[in-house]
N, C-alpha and C positions, 0 to 999 in steps of 0.2 A: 514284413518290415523292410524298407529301403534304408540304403546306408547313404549319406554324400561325397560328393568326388574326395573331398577333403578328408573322410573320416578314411576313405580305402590309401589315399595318403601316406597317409599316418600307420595306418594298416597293411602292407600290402601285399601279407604271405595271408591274410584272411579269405576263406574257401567264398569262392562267388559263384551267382546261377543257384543252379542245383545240388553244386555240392558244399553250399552252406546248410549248416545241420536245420537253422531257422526256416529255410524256404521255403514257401505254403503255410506256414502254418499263423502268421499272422496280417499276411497281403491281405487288403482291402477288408480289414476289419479293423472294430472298435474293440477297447477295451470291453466293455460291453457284454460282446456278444460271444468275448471269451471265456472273462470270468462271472460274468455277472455285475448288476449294477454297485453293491456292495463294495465287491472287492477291486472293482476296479474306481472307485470313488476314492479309497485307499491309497492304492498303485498311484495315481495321480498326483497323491497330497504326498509322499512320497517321494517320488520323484522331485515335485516341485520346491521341496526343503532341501532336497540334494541341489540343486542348482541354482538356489537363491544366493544373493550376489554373485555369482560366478560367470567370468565374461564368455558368452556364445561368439568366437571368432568367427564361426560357418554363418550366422547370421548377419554379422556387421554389413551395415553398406546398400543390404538389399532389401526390397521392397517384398509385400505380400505377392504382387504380382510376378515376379522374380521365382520366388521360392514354390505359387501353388499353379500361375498359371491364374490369368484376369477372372475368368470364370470363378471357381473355386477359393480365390480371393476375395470376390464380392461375395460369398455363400459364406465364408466364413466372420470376412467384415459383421458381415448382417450379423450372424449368430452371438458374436461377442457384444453387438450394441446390442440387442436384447436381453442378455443375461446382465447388462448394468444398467438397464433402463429402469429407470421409477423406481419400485418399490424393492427391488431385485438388487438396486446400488447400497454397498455396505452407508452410505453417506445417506441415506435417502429418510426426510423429516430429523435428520441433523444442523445443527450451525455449528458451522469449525472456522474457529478463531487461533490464528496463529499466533503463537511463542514469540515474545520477544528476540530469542535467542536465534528459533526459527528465521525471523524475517532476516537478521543478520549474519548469518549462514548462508544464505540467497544470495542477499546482497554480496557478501565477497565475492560467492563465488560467479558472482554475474563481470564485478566490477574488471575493468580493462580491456572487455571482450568485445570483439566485432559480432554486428547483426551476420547471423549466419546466410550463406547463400540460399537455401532452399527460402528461407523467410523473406529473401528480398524478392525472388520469385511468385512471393504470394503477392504483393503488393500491387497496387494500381487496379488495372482491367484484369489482373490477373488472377483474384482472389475473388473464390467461389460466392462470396456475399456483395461482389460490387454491384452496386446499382439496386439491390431493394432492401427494404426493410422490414425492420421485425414488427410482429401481428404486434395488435393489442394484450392479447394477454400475454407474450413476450415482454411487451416494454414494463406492461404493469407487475409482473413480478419480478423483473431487473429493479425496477421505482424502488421493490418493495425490501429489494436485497441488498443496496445501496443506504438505504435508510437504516435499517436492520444493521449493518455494517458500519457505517457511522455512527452510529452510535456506541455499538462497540468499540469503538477506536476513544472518540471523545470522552467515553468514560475514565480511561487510562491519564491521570493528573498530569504527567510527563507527557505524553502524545501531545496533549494539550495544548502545554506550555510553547512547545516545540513548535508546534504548527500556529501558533496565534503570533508567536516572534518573525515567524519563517513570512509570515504571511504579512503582517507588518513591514518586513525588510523591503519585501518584493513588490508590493503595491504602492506605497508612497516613497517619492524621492526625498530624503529628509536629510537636514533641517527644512523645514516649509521657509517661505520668506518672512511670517511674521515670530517665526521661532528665531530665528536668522538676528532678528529685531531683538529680540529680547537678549538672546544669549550678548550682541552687542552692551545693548543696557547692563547686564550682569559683568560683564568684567570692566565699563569704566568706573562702576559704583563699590565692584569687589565684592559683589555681594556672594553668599555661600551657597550656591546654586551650579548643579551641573548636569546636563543635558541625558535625557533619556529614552525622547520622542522617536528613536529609534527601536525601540523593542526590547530594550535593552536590560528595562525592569520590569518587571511584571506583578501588579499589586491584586490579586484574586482574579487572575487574567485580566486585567485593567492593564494599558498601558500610560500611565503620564506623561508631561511634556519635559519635566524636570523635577529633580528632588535636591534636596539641603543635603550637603555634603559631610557635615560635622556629627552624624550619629541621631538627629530630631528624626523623625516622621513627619516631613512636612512634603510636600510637593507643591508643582504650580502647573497647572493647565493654563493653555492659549485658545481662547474661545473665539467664534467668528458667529456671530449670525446671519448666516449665508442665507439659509431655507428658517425664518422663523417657526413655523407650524413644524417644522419636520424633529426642530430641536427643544420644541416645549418643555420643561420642564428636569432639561439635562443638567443644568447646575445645580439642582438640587440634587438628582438620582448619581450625578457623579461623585457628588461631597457624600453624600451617604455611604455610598457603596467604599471609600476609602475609607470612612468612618468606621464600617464594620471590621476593618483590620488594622484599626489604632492608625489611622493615618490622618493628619489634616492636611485639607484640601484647600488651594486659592486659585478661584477662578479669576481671571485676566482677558478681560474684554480686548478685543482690535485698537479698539479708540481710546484705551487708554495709555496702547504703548505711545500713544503722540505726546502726550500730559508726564512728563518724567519727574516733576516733584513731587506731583501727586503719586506717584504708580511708587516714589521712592517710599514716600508716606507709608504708604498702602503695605508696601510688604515687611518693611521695618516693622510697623505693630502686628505683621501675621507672625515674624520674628520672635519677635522678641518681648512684645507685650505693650511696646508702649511705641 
């Protein structure tokens, strides 16, 4: 058994050489080959409950190479990816889905922190994967873990919500110009309409362009048909799909924000009835 500079340190009436009582009798052997596989399988688990959370000072800072010696580093390297490779890995033919509470636990404890140095050192030409890529059956089981994964996520109603708003915000600059038009139209007529084309409500993950203010379920879409073929049949599947959550729907063509008696008409009797 070798002790480290550090441990005789801390130690330093401790007998070295030969006249430690220890000497010879466990240099350059395994648990093993002392006790046996049994008890030293034991000894190990053991040990490693005694030291679990408990900070290694003598190890901070240093490398395997450092500690065994480049040689003896890559022999051991190896030996540990082996014992968690494939079927050997406690995770192995599992999906592990993090805890809400999990991912923000993470998150704090990420938030405020600079990219550490050794990571900016990977970056660029510097990082062992620059310049090739992964095989095929690489990318096809990342495709397939990704997918697997999002779905996981998207099942989550809240995740959901979250991301279809988040995603709303970030991809459209809003109000659009014909939204712009209309909200104009609604406050010189007063009408009870206030803008949501933002993300900002969310009706069975549907976002609308505005809703009635006063307590209805009424909404109003701003329709364009930009791509005919591509929008077939969307004012109906949009009026429906509100329909299923007690909502009514007014679709509002481009062309009619030009016609303001008419468009008055129009939403007056989606109003009010008459």
């Amino acid at each position: 058994m070798t002790f480290s500079k550090e441990w005789y340190e801390k130690y330093p009436n401790f007998s070295k050489g030969k006249n430690n009582p220890l000497y010879g009798i466990r240099t350059g052997k395994k648990f093993e080959e002392i006790y046996g596989k049994e008890k030293a399988e034991q000894i190990r688990n053991k040990m490693s409950l005694n030291q679990k959370g408990k900070p290694k000072p003598w190890l901070k800072g240093k490398t395997w190479e450092k500690l065994y010696g480049i040689e003896e580093a890559n022999i051991k390297k190896e030996e540990m990816s082996k014992r968690v490779k494939g079927k050997n890995n406690p995770l192995f033919g599992k999906k592990r889905v993090f805890s809400k509470d999990w991912c923000e636990a993470i998150s704090k404890g990420h938030l405020g922190k600079k990219r550490p140095e050794h990571s900016k050192k990977m970056s660029g030409k510097n990082n062992p994967f620059y310049g090739k890529k992964h095989s095929e059956i690489a990318k096809k089981r990342l495709k397939e873990f990704h997918k697997w994964h999002s779905k996981q996520l998207w099942a989550n109603p809240e995740y959901r919500e979250k991301n279809i708003r988040n995603t709303l915000k970030g991809l459209f600059k809003r109000p659009t110009s014909l939204e712009k038009k209309f909200i104009e139209f609604n406050e010189k007529y007063n009408l009870p309409f206030s803008y949501c084309g933002n993300g900002s409500l969310l009706i069975g993950f549907k976002n609308p362009d505005f809703f009635e203010n006063n307590g209805k379920k009424l909404c109003i879409e701003i329709y364009t048909k930009v791509f005919p073929k591509r929008h077939e049949n969307w004012e109906i599947n949009r009026i429906a799909h509100f329909a299923k959550y007690s909502w009514k729907c007014l679709v509002i063509e481009m062309d009619e924000l030009n016609d303001e008696s008419k468009l008055l008409e129009k939403i007056n009797f989606f109003v009010f009835g008459n």
